[in-house]
PASEBA-1860 file (N, C-alpha, C; in nm, 3 decimals):
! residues 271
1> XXXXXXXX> -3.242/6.179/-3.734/-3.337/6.075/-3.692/-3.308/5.942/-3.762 ~ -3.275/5.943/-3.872/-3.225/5.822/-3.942/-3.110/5.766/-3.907 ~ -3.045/5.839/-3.850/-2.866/5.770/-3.784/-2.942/5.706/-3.675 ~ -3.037/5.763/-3.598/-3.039/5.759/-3.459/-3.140/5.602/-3.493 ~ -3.225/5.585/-3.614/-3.268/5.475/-3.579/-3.244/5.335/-3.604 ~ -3.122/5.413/-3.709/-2.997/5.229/-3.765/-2.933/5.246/-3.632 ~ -2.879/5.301/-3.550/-2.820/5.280/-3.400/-2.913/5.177/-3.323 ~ -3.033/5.279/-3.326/-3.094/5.143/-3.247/-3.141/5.040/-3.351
9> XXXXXXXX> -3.163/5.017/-3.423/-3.182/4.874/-3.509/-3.059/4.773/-3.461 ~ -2.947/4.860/-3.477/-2.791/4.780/-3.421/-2.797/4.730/-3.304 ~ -2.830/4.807/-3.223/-2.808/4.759/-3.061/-2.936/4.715/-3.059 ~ -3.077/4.668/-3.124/-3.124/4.561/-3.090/-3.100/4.439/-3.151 ~ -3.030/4.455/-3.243/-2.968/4.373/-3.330/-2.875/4.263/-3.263 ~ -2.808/4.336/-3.185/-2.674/4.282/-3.126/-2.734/4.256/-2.984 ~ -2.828/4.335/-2.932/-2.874/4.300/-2.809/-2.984/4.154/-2.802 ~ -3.043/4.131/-2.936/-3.109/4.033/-2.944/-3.019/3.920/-2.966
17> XXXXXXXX> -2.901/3.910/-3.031/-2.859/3.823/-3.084/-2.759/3.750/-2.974 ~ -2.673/3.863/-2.904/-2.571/3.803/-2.762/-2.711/3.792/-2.664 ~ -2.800/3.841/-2.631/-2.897/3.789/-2.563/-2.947/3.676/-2.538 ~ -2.968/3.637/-2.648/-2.990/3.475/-2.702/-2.835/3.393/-2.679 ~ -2.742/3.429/-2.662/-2.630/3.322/-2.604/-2.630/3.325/-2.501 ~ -2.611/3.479/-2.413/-2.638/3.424/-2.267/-2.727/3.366/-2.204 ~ -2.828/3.361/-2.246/-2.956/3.280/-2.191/-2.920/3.156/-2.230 ~ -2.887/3.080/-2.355/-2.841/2.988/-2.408/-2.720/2.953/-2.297
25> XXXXXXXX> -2.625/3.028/-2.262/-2.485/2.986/-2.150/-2.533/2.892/-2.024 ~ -2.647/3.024/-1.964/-2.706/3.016/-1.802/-2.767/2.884/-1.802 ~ -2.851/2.879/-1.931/-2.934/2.748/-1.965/-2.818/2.605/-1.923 ~ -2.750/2.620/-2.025/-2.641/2.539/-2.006/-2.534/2.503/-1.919 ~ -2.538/2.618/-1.812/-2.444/2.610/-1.734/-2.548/2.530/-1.583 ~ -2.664/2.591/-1.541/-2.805/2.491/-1.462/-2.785/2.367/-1.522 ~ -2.809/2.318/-1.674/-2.859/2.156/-1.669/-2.707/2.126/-1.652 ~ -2.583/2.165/-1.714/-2.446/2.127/-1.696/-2.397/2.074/-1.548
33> XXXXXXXX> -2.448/2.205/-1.461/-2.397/2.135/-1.345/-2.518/2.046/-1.235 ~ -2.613/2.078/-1.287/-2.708/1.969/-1.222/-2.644/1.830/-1.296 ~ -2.647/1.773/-1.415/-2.574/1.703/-1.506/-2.440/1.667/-1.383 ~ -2.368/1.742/-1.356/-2.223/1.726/-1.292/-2.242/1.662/-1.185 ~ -2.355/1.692/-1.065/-2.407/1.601/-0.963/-2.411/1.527/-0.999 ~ -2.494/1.459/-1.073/-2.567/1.345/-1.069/-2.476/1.285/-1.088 ~ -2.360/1.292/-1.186/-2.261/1.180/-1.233/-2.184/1.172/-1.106 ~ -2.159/1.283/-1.061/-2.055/1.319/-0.902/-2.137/1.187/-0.839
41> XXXXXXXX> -2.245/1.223/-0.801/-2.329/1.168/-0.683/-2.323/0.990/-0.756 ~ -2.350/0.959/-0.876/-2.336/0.799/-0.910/-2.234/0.758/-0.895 ~ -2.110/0.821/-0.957/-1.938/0.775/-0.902/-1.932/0.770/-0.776 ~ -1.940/0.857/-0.690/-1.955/0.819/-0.490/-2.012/0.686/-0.474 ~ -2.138/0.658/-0.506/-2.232/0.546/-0.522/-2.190/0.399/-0.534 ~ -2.104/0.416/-0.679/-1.978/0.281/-0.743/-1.903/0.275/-0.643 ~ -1.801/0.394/-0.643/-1.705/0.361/-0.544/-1.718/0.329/-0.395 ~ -1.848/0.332/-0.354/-1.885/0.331/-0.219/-1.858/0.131/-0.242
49> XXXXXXXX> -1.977/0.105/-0.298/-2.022/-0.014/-0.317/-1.920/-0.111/-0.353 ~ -1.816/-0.077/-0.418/-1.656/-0.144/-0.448/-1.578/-0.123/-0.326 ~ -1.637/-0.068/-0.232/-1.538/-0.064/-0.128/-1.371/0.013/-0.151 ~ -1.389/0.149/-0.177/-1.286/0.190/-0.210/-1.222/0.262/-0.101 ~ -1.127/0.294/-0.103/-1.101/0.378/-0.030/-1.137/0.530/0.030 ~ -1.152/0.559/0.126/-1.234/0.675/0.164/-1.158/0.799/0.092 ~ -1.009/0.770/0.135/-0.876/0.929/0.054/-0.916/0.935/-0.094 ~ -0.953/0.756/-0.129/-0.914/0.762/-0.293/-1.038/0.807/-0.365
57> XXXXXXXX> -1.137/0.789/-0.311/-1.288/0.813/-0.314/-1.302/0.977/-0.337 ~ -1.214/1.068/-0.267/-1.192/1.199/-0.242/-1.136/1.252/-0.380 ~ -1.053/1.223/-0.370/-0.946/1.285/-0.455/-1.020/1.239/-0.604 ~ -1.034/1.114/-0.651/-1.111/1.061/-0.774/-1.216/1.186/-0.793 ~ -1.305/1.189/-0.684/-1.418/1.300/-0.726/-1.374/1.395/-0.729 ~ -1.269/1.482/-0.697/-1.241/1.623/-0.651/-1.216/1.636/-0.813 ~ -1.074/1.510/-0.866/-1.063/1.511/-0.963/-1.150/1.526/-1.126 ~ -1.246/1.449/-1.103/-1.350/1.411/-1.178/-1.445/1.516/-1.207
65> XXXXXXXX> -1.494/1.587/-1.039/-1.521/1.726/-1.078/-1.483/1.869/-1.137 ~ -1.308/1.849/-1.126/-1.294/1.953/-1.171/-1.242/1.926/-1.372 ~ -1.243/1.799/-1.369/-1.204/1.806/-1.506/-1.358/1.799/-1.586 ~ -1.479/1.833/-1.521/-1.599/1.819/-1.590/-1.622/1.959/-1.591 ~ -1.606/2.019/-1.496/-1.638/2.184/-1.421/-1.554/2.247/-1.540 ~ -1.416/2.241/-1.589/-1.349/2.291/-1.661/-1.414/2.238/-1.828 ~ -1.462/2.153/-1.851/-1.548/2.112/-2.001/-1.695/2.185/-1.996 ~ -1.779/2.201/-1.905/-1.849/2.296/-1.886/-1.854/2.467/-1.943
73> XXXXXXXX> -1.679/2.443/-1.873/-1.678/2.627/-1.890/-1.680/2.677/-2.010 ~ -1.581/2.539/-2.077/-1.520/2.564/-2.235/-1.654/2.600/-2.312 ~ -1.756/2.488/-2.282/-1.868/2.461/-2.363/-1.938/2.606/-2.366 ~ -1.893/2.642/-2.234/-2.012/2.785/-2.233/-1.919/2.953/-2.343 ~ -1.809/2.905/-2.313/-1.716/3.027/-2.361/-1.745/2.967/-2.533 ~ -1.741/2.843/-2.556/-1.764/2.852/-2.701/-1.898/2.890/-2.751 ~ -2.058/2.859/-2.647/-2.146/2.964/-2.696/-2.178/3.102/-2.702 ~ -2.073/3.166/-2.589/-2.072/3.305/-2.604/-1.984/3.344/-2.729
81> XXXXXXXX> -1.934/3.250/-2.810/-1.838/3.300/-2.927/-1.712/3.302/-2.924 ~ -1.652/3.284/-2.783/-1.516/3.290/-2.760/-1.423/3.169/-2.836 ~ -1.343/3.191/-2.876/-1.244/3.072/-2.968/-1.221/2.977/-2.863 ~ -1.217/2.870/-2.830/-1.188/2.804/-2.754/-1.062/2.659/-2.792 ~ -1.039/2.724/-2.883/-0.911/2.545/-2.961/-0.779/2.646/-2.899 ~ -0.766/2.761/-2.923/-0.697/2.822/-2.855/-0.672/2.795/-2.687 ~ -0.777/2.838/-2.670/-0.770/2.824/-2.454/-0.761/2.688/-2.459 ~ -0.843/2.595/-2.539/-0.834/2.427/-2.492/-0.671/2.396/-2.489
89> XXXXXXXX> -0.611/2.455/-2.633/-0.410/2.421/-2.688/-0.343/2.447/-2.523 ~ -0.387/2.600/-2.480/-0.316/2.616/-2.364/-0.287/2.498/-2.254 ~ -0.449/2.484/-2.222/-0.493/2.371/-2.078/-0.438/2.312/-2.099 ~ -0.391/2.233/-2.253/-0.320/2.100/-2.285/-0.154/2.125/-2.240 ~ -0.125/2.222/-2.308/0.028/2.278/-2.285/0.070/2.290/-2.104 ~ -0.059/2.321/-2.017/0.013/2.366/-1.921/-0.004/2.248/-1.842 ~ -0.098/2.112/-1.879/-0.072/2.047/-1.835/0.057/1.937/-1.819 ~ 0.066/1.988/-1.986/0.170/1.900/-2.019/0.309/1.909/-1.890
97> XXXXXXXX> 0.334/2.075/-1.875/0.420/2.091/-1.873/0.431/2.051/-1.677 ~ 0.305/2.030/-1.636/0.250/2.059/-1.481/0.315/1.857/-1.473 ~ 0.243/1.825/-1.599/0.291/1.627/-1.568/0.432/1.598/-1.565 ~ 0.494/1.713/-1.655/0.662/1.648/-1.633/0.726/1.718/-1.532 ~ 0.634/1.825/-1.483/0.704/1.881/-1.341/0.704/1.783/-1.217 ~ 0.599/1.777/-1.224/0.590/1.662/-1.136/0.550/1.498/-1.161 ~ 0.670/1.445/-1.261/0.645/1.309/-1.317/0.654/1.197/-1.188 ~ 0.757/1.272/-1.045/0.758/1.144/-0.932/0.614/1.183/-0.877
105> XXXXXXXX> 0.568/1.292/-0.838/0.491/1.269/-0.767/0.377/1.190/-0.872 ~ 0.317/1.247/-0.961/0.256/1.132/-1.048/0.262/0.995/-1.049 ~ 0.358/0.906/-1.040/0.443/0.807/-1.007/0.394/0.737/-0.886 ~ 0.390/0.839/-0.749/0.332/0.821/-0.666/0.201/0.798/-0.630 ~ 0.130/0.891/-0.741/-0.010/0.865/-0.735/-0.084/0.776/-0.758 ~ 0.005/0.747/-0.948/-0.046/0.610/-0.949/-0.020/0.516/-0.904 ~ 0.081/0.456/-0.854/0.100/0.343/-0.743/-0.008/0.385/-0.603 ~ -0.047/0.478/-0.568/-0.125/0.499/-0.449/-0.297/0.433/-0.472
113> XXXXXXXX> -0.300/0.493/-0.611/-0.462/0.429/-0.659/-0.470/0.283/-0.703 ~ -0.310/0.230/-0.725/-0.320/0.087/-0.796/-0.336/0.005/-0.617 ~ -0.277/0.077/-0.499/-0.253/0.030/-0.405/-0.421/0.032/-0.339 ~ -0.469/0.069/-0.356/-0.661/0.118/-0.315/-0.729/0.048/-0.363 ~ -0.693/0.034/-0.504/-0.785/-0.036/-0.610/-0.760/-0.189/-0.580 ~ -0.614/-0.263/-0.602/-0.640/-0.417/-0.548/-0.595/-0.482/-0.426 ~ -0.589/-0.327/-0.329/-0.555/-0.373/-0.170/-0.481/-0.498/-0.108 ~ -0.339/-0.476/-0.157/-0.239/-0.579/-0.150/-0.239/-0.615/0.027
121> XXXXXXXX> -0.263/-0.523/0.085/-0.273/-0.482/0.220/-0.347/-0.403/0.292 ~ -0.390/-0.432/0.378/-0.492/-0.279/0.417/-0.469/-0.220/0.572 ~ -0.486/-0.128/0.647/-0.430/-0.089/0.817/-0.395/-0.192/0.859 ~ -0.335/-0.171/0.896/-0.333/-0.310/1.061/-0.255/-0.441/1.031 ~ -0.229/-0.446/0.844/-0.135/-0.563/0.815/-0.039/-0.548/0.845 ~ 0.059/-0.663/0.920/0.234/-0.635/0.907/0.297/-0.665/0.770 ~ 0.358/-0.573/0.691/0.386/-0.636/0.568/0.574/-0.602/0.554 ~ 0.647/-0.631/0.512/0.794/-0.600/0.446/0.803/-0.572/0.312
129> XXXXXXXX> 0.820/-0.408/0.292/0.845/-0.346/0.198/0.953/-0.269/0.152 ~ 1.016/-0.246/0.037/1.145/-0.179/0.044/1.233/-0.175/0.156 ~ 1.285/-0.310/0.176/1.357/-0.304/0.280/1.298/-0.302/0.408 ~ 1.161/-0.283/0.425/1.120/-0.215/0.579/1.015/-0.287/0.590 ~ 1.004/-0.313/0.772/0.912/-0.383/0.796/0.849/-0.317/0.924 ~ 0.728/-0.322/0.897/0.605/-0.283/0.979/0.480/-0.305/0.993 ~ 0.391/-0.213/1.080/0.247/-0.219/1.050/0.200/-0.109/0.989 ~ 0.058/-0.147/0.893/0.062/-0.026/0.834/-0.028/0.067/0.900
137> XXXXXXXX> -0.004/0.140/0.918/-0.010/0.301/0.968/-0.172/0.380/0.925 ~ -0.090/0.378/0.766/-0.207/0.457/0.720/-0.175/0.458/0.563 ~ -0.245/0.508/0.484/-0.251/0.494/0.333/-0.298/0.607/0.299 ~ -0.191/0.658/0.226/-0.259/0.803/0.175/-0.220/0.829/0.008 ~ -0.255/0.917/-0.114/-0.266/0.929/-0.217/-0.134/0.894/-0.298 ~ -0.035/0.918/-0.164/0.091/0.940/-0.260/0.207/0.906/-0.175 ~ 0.188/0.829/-0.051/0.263/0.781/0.044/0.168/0.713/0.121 ~ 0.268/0.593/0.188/0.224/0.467/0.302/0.268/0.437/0.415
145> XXXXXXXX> 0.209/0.481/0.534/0.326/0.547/0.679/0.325/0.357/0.711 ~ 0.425/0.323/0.790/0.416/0.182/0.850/0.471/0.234/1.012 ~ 0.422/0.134/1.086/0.517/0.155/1.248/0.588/0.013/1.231 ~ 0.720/0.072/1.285/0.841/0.010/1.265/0.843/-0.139/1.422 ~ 0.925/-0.188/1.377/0.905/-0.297/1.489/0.948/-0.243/1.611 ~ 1.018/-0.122/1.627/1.071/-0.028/1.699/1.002/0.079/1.735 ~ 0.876/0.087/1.703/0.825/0.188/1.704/0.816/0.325/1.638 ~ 0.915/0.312/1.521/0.922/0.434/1.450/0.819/0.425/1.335
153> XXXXXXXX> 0.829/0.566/1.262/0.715/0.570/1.179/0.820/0.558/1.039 ~ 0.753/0.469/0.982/0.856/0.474/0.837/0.720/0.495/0.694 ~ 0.798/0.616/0.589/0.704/0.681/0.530/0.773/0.639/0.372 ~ 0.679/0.515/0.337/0.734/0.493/0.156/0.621/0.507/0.103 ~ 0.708/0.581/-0.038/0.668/0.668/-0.186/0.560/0.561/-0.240 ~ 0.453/0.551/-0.261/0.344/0.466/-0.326/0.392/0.434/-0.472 ~ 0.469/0.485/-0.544/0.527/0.446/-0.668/0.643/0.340/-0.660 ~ 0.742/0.326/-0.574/0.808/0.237/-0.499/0.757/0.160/-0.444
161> XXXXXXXX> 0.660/0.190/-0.335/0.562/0.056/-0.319/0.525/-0.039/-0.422 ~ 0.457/0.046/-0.478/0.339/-0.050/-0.598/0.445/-0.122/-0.700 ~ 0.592/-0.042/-0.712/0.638/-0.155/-0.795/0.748/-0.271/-0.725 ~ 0.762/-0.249/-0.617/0.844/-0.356/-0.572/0.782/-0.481/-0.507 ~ 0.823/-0.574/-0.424/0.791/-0.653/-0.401/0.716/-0.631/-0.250 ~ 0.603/-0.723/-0.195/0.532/-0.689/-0.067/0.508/-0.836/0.028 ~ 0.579/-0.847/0.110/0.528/-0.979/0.177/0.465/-0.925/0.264 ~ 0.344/-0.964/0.272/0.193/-0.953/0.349/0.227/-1.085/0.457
169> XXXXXXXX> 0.264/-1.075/0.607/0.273/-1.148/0.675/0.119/-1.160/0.742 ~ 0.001/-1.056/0.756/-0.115/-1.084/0.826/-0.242/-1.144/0.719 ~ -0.199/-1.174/0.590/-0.329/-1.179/0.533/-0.373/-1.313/0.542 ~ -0.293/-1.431/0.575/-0.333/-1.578/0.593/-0.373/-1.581/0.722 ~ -0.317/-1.491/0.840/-0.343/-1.503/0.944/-0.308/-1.547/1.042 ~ -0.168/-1.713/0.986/-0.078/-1.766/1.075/0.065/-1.735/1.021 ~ 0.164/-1.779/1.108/0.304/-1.746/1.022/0.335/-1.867/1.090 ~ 0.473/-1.896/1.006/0.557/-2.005/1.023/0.681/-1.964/1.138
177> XXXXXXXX> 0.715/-2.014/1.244/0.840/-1.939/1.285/0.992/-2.010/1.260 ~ 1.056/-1.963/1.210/1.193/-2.100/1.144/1.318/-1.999/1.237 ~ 1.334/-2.162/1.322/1.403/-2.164/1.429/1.516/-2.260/1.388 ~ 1.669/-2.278/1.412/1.764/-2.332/1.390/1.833/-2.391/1.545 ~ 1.858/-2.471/1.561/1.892/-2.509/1.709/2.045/-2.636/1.661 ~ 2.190/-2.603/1.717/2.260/-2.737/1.703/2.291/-2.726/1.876 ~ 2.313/-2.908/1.804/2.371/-2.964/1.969/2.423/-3.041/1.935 ~ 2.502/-3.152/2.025/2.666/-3.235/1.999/2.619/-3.343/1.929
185> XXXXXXXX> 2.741/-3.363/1.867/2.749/-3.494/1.802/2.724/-3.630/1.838 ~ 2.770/-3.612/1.986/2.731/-3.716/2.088/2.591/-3.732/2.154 ~ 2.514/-3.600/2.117/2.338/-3.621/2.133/2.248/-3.761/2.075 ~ 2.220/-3.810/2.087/2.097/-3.903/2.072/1.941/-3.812/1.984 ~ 1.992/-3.811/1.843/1.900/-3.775/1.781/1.768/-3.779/1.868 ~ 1.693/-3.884/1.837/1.582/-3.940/1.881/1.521/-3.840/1.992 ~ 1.620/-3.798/2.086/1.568/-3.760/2.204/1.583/-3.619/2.211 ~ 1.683/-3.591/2.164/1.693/-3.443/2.091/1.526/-3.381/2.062
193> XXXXXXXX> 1.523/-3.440/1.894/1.397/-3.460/1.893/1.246/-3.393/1.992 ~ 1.223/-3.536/2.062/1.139/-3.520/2.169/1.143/-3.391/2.259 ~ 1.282/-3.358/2.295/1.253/-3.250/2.364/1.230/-3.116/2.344 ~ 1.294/-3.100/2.222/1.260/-2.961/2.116/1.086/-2.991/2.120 ~ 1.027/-3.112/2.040/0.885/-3.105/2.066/0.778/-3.089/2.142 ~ 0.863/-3.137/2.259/0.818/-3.076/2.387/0.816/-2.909/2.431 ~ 0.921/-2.869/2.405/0.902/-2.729/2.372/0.817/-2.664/2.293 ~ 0.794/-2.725/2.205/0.682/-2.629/2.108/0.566/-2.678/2.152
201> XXXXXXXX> 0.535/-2.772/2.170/0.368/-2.812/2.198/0.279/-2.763/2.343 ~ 0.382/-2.765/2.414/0.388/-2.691/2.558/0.376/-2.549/2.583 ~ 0.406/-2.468/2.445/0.360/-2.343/2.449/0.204/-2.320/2.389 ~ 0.187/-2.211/2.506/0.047/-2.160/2.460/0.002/-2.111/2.345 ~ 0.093/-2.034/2.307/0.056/-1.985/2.142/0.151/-2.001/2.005 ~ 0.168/-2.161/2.057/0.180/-2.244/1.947/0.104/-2.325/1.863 ~ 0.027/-2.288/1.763/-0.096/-2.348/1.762/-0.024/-2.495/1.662 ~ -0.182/-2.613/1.711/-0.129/-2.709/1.647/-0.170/-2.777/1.449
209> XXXXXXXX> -0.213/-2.662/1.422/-0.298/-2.650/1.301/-0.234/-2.532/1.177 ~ -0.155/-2.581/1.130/-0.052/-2.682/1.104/0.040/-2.705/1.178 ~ 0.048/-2.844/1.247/0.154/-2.905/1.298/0.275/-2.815/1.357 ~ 0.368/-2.831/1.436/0.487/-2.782/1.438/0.562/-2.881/1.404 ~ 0.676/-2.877/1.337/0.758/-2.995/1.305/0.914/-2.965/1.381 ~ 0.996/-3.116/1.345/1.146/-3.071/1.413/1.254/-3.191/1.324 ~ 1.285/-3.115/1.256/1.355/-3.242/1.164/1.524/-3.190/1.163 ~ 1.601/-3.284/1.119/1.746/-3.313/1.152/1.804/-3.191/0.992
217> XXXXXXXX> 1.852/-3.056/1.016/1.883/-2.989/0.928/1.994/-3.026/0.830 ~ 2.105/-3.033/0.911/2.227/-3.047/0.825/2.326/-3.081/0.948 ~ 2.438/-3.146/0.912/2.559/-3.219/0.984/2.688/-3.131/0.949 ~ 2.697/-3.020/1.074/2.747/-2.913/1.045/2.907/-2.918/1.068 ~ 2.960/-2.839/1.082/3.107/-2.888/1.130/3.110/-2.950/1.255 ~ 3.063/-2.865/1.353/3.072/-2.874/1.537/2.930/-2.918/1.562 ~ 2.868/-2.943/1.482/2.709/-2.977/1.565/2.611/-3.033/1.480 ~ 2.518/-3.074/1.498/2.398/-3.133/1.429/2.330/-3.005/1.454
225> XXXXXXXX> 2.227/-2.991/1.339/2.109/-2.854/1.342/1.973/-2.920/1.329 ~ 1.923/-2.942/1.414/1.791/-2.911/1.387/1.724/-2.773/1.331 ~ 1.603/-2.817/1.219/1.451/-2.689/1.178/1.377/-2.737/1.268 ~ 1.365/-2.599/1.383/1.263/-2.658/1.456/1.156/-2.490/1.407 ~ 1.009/-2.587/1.351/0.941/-2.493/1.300/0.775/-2.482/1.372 ~ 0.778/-2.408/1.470/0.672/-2.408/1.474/0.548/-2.302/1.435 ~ 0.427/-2.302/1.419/0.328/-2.248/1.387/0.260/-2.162/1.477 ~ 0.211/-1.974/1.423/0.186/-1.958/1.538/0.050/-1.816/1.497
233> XXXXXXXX> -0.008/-1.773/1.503/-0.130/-1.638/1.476/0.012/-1.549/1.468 ~ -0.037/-1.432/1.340/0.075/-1.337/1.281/0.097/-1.257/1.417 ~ 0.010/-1.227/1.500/0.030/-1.119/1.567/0.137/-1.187/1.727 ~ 0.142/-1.297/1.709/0.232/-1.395/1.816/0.354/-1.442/1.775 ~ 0.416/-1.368/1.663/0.512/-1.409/1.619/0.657/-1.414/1.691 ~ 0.654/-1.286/1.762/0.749/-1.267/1.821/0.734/-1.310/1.969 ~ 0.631/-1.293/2.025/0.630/-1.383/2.143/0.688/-1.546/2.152 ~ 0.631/-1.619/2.018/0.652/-1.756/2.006/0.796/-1.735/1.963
241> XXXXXXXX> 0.866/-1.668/1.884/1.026/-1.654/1.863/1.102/-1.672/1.993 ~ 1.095/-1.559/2.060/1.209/-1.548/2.190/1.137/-1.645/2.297 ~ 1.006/-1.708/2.340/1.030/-1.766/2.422/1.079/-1.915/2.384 ~ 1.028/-1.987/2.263/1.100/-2.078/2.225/1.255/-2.073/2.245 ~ 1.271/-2.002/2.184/1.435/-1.975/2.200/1.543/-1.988/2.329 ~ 1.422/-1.945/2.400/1.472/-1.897/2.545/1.457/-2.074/2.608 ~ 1.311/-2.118/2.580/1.289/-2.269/2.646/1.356/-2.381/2.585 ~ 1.395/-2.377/2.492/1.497/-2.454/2.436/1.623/-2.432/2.491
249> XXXXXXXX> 1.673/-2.344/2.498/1.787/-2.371/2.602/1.804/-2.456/2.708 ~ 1.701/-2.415/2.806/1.636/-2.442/2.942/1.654/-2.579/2.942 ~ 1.557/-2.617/2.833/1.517/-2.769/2.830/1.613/-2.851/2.757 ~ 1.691/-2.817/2.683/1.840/-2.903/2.617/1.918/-2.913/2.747 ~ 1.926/-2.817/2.840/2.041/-2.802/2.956/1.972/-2.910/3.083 ~ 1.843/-2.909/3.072/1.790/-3.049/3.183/1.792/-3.160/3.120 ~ 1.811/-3.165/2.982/1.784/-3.322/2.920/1.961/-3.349/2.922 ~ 2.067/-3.234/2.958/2.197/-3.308/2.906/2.232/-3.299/2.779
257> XXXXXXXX> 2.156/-3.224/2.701/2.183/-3.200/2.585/2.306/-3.107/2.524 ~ 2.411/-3.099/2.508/2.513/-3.018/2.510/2.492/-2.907/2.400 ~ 2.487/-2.803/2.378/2.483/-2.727/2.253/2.627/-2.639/2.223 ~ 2.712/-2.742/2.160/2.853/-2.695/2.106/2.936/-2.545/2.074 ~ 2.977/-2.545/2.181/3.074/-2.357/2.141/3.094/-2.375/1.971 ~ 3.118/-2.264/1.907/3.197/-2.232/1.778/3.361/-2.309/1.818 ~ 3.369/-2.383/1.725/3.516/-2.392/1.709/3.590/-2.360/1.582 ~ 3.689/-2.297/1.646/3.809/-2.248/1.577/3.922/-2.373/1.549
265> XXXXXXX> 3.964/-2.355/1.421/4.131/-2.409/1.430/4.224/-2.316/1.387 ~ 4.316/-2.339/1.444/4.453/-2.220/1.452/4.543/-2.306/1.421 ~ 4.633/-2.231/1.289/4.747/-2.305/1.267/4.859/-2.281/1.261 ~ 4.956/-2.287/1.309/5.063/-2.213/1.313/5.170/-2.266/1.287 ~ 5.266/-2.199/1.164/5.389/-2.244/1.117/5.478/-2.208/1.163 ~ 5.542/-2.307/1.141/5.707/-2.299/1.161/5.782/-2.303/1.119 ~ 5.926/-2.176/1.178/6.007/-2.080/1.062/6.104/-2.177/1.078
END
């Protein structure tokens, strides 16, 4: 009877005492993740109100939750008694080893969030990037699809993005179009001139705000060059390119305006 009642003294002993942690865990693990909403639910809130991105908005919280969800757990395994500098050394180690596995895609990521965060560009801009020029497509965590002037889909690394260079042709809203035109030596500046201007002002989606201009380039071998530059909405760029191009011909060939073949000189010795 005396064994039998230090047994149970023990197991209420031990039953009172781990009793009191798990209740202490459950406790902690209710206000922990109610706690985890609320911060979840205020970060959605910020980032809504900053206008962030909807992908980046995702992934931030998915992120955010699970690196709180995982401090939670620790917290609770260290009130049940469990060692936890141990399991924490691991998480650290396997992250370590998870960041240099994948140091490009990382790379990618962060150029994807730097690309969200100060929106160099956003859908629908035409921009020239690494070499490539398009519209953009779509924006995602770790890549940036563009459609090609051709219609193809071209897909660059957000870490390459974010560090190279980006000309944003839609964010002012107009573009410049720089056009080169020669004609003979024997042309009459002056009138030259006039009729190139006539060409640009005569088109419809040439706008006149800022100006189109037409000034005397350079005095080339075979020809005089006009910059003939006119102004035009980003999304008319190429319309205003080829038909200028095309009406300038037209209209140099009714004014008499000659526009000079390439010439060659050939020299040839004698034996």
């Amino acid at each position: 009877m005396k064994f039998e009642n230090v047994d149970t003294e023990k197991w209420i002993e031990l039953g009172t005492e781990y009793g009191l942690k798990i209740i202490g865990a459950i406790a902690i693990w209710i206000i922990g993740s109610w706690i985890i909403k609320k911060i979840l639910k205020a970060t959605r809130k910020v980032m809504t109100k900053s206008s962030y991105e909807e992908s980046l908005q995702k992934f931030l919280i998915n992120l955010l939750s699970w690196g709180l969800k995982i401090l939670l757990i620790i917290t609770l395994l260290g009130t049940l008694g469990v060692p936890t500098t141990s399991f924490a050394a691991i998480i650290a180690a396997a992250g370590l080893a998870i960041g240099l596995a994948l140091q490009g895609s990382l790379g990618n990521f962060a150029g994807g969030v730097l690309i969200m965060i100060f929106k160099p560009f956003k859908i629908g801009d035409l921009i020239e990037a690494q070499g490539e020029i398009g519209g953009v497509k779509q924006i995602d965590i770790f890549t940036t699809k563009l459609i090609g002037l051709s219609n193809k889909e071209i897909i660059i690394p957000n870490g390459a993005l974010s560090n190279g260079n980006i000309i944003n042709y839609t964010t002012e809203g107009t573009r410049r179009v720089d056009l080169v035109f020669g004609v003979s030596y024997d042309a009459d500046i002056k009138k030259t001139k006039e009729v190139l201007m006539r060409v640009l002002t005569s088109h419809p989606k040439v706008i006149q705000t800022p100006a189109p201009t037409v000034n005397v380039l350079e005095l080339a071998d075979s020809s005089v060059n006009f910059a003939v530059r006119p102004w035009c909405h980003a999304e008319d760029y190429w319309t205003v390119y080829f038909d200028v191009t095309e009406n300038t011909k037209i209209a140099l060939d009714a004014a008499g305006i000659e526009i000079p073949y390439p010439h060659q000189v050939e020299i040839h010795k004698q034996g």
